[in-house]
Each structure stands twice: as structure tokens, then as C-alpha cells.
C-alpha positions as CSV (number, residue, x, y, z in Angstrom):
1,X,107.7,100.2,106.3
2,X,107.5,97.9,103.6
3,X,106.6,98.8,99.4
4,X,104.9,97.1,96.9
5,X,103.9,97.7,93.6
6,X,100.7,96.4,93.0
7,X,99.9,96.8,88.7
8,X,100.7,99.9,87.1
9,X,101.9,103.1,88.8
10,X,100.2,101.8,92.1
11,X,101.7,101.1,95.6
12,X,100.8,99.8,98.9
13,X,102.7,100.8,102.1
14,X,102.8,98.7,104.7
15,X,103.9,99.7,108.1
16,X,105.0,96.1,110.2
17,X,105.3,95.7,113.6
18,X,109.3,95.0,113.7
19,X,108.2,91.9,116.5
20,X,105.5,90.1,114.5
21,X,105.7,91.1,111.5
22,X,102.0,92.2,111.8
23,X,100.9,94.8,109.4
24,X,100.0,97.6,111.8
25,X,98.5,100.0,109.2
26,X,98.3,100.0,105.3
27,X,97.8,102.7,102.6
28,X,95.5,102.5,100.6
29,X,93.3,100.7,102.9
30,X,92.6,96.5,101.8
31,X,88.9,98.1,101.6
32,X,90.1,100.4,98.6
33,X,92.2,97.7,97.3
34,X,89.0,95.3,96.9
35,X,87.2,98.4,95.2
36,X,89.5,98.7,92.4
37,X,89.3,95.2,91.4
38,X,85.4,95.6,91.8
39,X,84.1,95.5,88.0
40,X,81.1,97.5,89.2
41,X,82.4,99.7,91.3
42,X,82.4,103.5,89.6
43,X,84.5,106.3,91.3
44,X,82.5,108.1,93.8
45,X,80.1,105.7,94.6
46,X,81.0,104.6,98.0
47,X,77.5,104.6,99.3
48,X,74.6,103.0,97.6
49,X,71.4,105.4,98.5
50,X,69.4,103.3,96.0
51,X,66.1,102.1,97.5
């Protein structure tokens, strides 16, 4: 499992597959990650139900 601080007080984890080096799972998710940088995202509004 692998660390890294990504800005202020926030961390990713990384677990690796020891072979390949292939991230196997991640915490939070790159989905999450993308959110936060998202200018328009506001917290709690995963799902638009605008129609």
C-alpha cells in the first residue's frame, strides 16, 4: 500500500499489485478525486434530477 498526499490534509491510498505494480484499489475513489477539482460540483449533489 502506497500514500500520498494530495493538497492539504488529504491522502490517497493506493493498494499495488506487488507483480505489476497495478493499482488494485484506491481510496478515495479517482471518481471523488475528479469531484473535488470540479469548480461546480457542491457537496451532496452526486445526482442531477434536474429535468
Amino acid at each position: 500500500m502506497t500514500i500520498e498526499a494530495v493538497g492539504d490534509n488529504r491522502f490517497v491510498y493506493k493498494v499495488l499489485d506487488r507483480v505489476t505494480g497495478e493499482v488494485i484499489r484506491q481510496l478515495p475513489r479517482e471518481e471523488v478525486e475528479k469531484l473535488n477539482s470540479d469548480p461546480t460540483y457542491r457537496g451532496g449533489r452526486l445526482v442531477d434530477t434536474a429535468v
